[in-house]
C-alpha positions as CSV (number, residue, x, y, z in Angstrom):
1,X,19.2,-50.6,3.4
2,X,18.8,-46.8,3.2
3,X,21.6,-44.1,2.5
4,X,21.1,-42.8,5.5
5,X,21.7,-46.3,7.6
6,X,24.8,-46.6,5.3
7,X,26.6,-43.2,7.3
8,X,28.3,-44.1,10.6
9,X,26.8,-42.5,13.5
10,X,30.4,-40.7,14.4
11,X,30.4,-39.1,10.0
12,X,26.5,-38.0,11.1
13,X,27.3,-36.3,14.5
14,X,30.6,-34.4,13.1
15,X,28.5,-33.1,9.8
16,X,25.3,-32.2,12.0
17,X,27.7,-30.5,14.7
18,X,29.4,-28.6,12.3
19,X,26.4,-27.4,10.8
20,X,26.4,-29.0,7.0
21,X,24.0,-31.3,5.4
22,X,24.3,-34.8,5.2
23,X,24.6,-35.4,1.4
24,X,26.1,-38.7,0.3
25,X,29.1,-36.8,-1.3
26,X,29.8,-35.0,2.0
27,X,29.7,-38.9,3.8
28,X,31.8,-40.6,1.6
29,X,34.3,-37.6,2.0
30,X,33.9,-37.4,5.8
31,X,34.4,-41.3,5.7
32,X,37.4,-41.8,3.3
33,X,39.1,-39.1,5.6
34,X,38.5,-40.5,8.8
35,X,39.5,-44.3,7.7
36,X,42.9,-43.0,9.1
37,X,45.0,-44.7,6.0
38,X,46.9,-41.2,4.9
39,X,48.6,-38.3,7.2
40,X,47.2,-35.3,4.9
41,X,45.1,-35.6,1.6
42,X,44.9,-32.9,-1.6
43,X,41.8,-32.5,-3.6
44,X,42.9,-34.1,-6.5
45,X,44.1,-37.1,-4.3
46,X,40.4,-37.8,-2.0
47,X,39.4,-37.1,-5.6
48,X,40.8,-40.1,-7.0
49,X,40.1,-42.1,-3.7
50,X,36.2,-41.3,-4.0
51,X,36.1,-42.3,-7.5
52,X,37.8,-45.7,-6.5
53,X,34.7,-46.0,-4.2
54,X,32.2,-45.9,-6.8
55,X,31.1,-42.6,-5.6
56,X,29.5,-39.8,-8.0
57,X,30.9,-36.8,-7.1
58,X,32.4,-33.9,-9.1
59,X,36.0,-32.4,-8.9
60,X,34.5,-28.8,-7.6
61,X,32.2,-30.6,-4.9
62,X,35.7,-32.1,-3.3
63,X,37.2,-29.1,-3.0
64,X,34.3,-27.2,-2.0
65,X,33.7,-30.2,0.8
66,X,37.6,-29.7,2.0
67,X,37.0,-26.0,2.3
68,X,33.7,-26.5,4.3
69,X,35.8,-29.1,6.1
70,X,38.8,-26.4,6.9
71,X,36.0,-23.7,7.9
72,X,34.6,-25.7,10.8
73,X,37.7,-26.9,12.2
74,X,38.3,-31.1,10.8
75,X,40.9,-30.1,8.8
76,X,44.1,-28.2,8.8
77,X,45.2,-26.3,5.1
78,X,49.0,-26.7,4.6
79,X,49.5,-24.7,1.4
80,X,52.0,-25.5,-0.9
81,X,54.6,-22.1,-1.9
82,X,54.4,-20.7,-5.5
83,X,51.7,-23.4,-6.0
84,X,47.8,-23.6,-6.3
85,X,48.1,-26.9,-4.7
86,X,47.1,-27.5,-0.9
87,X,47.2,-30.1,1.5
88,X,44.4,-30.9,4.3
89,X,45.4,-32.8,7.2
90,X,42.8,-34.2,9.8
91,X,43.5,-31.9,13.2
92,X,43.3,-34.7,15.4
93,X,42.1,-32.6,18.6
94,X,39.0,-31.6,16.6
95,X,38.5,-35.0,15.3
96,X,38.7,-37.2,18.5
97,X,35.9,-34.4,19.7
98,X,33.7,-34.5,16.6
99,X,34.4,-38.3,16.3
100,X,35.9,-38.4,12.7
101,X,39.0,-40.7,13.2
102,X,36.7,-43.4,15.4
């Protein structure tokens, strides 16, 4: 079994459509997001989710994915006052066209 026959077809068409590279850090994001268990996500916490997974993947690379996630429209930023903390939450619209939450 390959890496790339281990990415659902719906992660492959929302990465491609949005124009980023399917890396295996950018998967396992896109699919722990779109498993639809949690309403909005920090880094630290898809962080800690990833790491339950098995998955090698640096603090930076989360937050840089959740950023690149934010620019093309999957996710919403919900910033937390007096705080460097943020919250992402999945906009659904964007999702159900890109395919995330199937």
């Amino acid at each position: 079994m390959t890496k790339r026959s281990r990415c659902p077809d719906h992660v492959r068409r929302m990465l491609r459509a949005a124009g980023l590279r399917l890396t295996y850090q950018r998967i396992a994001l896109a699919k722990l997001l779109g498993n639809g268990e949690r309403q909005r996500v920090s880094a630290e916490v898809l962080y800690s989710d990833v790491l339950k997974g098995h998955v090698r993947v640096s603090r930076a690379t989360v937050g840089n994915a959740l950023r690149q996630f934010e620019r093309v429209g999957v996710l919403r930023r919900i910033a937390v006052p007096r705080s460097k903390k943020a919250w992402f939450v999945i906009d659904r619209r964007v999702a159900r066209r890109s395919e995330l939450s199937a």
